[in-house]
C-alpha positions, -999 to 999 in steps of 0.1 A, spaced: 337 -232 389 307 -239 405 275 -234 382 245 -214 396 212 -232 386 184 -207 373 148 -219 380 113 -206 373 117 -180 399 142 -161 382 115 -150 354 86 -138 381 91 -102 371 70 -83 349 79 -60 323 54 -56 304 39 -18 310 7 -18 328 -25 8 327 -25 20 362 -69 24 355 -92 5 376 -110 -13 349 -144 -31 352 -147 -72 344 -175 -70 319 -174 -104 308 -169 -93 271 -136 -83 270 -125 -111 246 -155 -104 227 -145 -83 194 -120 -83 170 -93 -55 163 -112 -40 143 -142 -29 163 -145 -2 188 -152 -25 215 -114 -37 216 -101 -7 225 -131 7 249 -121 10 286 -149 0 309 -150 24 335 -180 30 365 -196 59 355 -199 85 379 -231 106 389 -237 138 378 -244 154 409 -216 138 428 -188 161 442 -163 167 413 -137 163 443 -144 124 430 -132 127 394 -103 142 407 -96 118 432 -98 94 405 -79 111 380 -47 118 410 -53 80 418 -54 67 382 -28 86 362 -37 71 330 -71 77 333 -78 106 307 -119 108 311 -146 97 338 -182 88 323 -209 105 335 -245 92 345 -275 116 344 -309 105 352 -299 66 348 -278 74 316 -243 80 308 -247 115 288 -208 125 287 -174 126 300 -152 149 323 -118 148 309 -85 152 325 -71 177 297 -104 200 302 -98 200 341 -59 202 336 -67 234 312 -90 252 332 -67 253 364 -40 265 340 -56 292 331 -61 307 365 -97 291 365 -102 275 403 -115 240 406 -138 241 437 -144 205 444 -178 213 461 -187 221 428 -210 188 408 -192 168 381 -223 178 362 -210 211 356 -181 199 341 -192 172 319 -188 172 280 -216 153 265 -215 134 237 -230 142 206 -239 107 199 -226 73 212 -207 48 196 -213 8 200 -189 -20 207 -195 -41 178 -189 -4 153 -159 -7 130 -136 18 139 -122 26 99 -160 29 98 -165 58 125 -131 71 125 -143 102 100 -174 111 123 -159 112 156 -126 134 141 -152 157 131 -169 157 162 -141 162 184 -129 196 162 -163 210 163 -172 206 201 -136 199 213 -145 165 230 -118 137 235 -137 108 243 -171 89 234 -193 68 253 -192 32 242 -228 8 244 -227 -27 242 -256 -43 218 -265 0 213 -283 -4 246 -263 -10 278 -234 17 290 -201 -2 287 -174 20 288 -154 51 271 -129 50 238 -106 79 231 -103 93 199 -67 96 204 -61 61 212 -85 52 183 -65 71 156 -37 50 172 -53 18 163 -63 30 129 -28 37 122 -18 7 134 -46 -15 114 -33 6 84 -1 -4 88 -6 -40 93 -29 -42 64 -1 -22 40 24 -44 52 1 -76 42 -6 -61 13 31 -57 3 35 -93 8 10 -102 -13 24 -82 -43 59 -93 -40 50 -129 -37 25 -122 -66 56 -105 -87 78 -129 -77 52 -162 -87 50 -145 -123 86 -132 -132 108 -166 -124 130 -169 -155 156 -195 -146 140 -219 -173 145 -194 -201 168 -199 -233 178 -162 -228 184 -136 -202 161 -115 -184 172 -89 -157 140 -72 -137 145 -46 -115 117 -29 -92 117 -7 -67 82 10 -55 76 44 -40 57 34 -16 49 3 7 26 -14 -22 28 4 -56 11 6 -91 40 -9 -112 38 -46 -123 59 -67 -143 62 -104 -162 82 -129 -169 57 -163 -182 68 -188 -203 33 -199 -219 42 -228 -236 75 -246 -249 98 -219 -267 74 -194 -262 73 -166 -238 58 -130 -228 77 -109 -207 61 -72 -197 60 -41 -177 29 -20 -167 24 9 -149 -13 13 -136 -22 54 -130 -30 62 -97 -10 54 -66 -9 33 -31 -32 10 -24 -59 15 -55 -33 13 -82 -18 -19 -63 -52 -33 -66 -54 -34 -102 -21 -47 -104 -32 -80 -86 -60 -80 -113 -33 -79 -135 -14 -109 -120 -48 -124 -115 -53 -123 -157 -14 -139 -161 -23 -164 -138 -52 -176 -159 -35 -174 -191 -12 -201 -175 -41 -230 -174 -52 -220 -208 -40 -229 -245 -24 -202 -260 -14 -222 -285 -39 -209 -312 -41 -178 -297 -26 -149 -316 -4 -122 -297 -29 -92 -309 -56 -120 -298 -39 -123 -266 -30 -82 -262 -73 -71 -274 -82 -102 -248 -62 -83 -220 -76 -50 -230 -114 -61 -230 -110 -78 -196 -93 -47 -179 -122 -24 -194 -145 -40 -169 -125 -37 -141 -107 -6 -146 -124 29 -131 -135 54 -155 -105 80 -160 -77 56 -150 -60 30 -177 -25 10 -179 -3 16 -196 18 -14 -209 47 -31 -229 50 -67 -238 71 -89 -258 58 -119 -271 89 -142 -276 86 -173 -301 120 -182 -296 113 -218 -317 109 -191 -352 135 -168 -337 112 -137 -338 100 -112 -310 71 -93 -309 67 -58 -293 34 -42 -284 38 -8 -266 5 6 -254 4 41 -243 38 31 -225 73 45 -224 100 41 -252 111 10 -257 145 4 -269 162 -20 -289 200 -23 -293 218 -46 -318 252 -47 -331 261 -39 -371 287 -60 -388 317 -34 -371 306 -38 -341 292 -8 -334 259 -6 -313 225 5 -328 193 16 -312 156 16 -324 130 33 -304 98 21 -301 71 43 -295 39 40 -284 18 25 -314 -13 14 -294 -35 32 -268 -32 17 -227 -53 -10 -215 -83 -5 -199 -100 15 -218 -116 -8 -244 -95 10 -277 -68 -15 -284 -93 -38 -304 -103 -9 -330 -67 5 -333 -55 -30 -341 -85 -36 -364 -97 -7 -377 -67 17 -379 -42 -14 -386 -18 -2 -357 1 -29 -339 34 -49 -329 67 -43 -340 81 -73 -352 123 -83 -353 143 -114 -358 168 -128 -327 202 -121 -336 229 -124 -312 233 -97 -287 198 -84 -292 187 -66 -265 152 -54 -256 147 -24 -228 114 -21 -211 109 7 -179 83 25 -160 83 61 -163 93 64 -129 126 59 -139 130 91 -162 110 109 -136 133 105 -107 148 136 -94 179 139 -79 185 164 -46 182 196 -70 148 186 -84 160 181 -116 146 149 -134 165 120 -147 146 127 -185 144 109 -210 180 120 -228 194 102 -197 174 75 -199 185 68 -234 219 70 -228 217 49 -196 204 20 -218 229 25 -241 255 21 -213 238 -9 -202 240 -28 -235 277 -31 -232 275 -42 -194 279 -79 -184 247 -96 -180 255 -105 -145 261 -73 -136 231 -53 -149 206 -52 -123 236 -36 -101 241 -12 -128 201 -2 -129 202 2 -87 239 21 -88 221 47 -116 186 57 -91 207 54 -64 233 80 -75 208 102 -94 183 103 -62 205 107 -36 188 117 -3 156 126 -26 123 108 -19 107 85 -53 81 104 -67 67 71 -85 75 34 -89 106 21 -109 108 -10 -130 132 -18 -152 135 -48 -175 166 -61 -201 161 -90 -221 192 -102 -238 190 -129 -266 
């Protein structure tokens, strides 16, 4: 069989779409970043006021992308005729006479917009514009001086959405590899299972996993108020804080030390009116002790077996106030609230969650609550440690069904 050789010619066709709009060189094309208005401006020759308005719609039957012509009056560009407005008209039984000047059926611009503008930054103003004077497109200057071209408002919503997008989508990166740095636990003497799943593209939950120095180790679970993007900030300061605690000696440091330290930190960066709530276990696993501090979280259960074998729960409820806030140093000092305190036995089991988890509701709207939540946990102490993140995802996914999360999940069993 005879073998047919492919060269370069083969690939001379184009696919990729092209604007059918007779654009203008202007020299700066290349000139601004994604960001600024200037990269999505179209630089078309403006047309004269008092020219035939048989010319725009030559252009426009010529062009059929072209949505809007710019239009000069007394040496400046003052507006636009659009495509839609013309369209519109004729639609309505109104006749186009194409004697008529463009002039009387420009839009003009209630200001003008430059190349080198931010487009998250004008975004608000020109929506607002276009609903009050029902305008589609805005003349674009270059260096606020010199005409340069036109920018639709729909193609600039476009581009916002897009920029929004790529910067969520960044964003998500940076918390999963930022969850991920902080919760690697393939070191420890004992056996931590961490499950997460956030509503959203970046999310407001945040968990640990650190081993701070030999035989000791703080694993923990957040949940920052608020939602999106601000709530995912603050938990990067969080990761930020964990991050540090890694270069320093903790050796000395005490765990309420460690827990007010965290607290005063977070007061300066948190907003007034949102906190964290949080729940950490300090783990000394050298003395055999484990340390729980639960501020302003949810439950926290503990399961252990008794000498028949049956299982046994303590709940731990909230003893401290959330971070953030600046009140976990007096109610450890002053009201003498703090940890709860229990040896390592064998089979000890520690469950920490967000309350995204007892807030999940299933396609009836009814919420998973916290009865559920309880027994789910105490199902989950007699699963196989290999098997219980697949038991955490098997319980939202069954109880959610084809529902939406209302709020980040995190789940976290530590088994000694």
């Amino acid at each position: 069989m005879e073998e047919e050789v492919i060269d370069s010619s083969f690939f001379s066709e184009d696919l990729e779409e092209k604007s059918q709009i007779d654009v203008q060189k202007t020299g700066f094309e290349n000139s601004f970043n994604e960001r600024q208005v200037g990269s999505i401006a179209i630089a078309i020759e403006p047309v004269s006021s008092k020219a035939s308005l048989e010319v725009v719609l030559k252009m426009f039957d010529e062009q059929p992308d072209l949505t809007a012509v710019p239009i000069e009056k007394d040496d400046f560009v003052v507006g636009v005729v659009e495509r839609d407005d013309l369209t519109r008209r004729s639609n309505s039984g109104f006749k186009l006479f194409g004697s008529k000047t463009c002039g009387e059926y420009v839009k003009e611009c209630p200001f003008t917009l430059n190349c080198s503008d931010f487009i998250e930054k004008v975004a608000a103003k020109v929506n607002e514009s276009a609903i009050n004077i029902e305008i589609k497109h805005f003349i674009v200057l270059i260096n606020n001086r010199s005409f340069y071209g036109i920018v639709s408002i729909a193609k600039m919503n476009k581009k916002l959405e897009e920029l929004r997008a790529h910067d969520l989508e960044k964003a998500a990166a940076i918390q999963e590899n930022m969850l991920k740095k902080n919760s690697e636990t393939k070191s420890f003497p004992f056996d931590v299972c961490i499950w997460n799943k956030m509503a959203n593209a970046v999310g407001g939950d945040y968990y640990i996993a650190k081993e701070l120095s030999e035989s000791r180790f703080l694993i923990g679970c957040f949940d920052v108020s608020g939602k999106n993007v601000s709530a995912a900030l603050l938990t990067v300061t969080l990761g930020s804080i964990f991050s540090m605690i890694s270069f320093m000696d903790t050796s000395k440091i005490s765990t309420s030390k460690l827990v007010i330290m965290l607290d005063n930190y977070l007061k300066e960066i948190v907003p007034v009116g949102n906190f964290i709530t949080g729940a950490l276990c300090y783990v000394d696993y050298k003395n055999h002790t484990v340390e729980v501090f639960n501020c302003g979280h949810t439950n926290i259960f503990a399961f252990l077996r008794d000498e028949n074998g049956k299982g046994r729960v303590a709940t731990l409820t909230p003893s401290l106030p959330p971070f953030g806030m600046g009140a976990v140093s007096s109610a450890i000092t002053e009201e003498k609230k703090g940890s709860y305190r229990m040896q390592i036995k064998p089979d000890l089991q520690i469950d920490l969650y967000s309350d995204g988890f007892t807030d999940m509701q299933n396609d009836d709207g009814i919420r998973f609550d916290e009865a559920r939540t309880k027994s789910f946990f105490a199902d989950l102490f007699k699963t196989e440690v290999s098997c219980a993140c697949k038991a955490v995802e098997k319980a939202v996914s069954d109880w959610i069904g084809h529902s939406l999360l209302p709020d980040d999940i995190t789940v976290v069993n530590i088994r000694f």
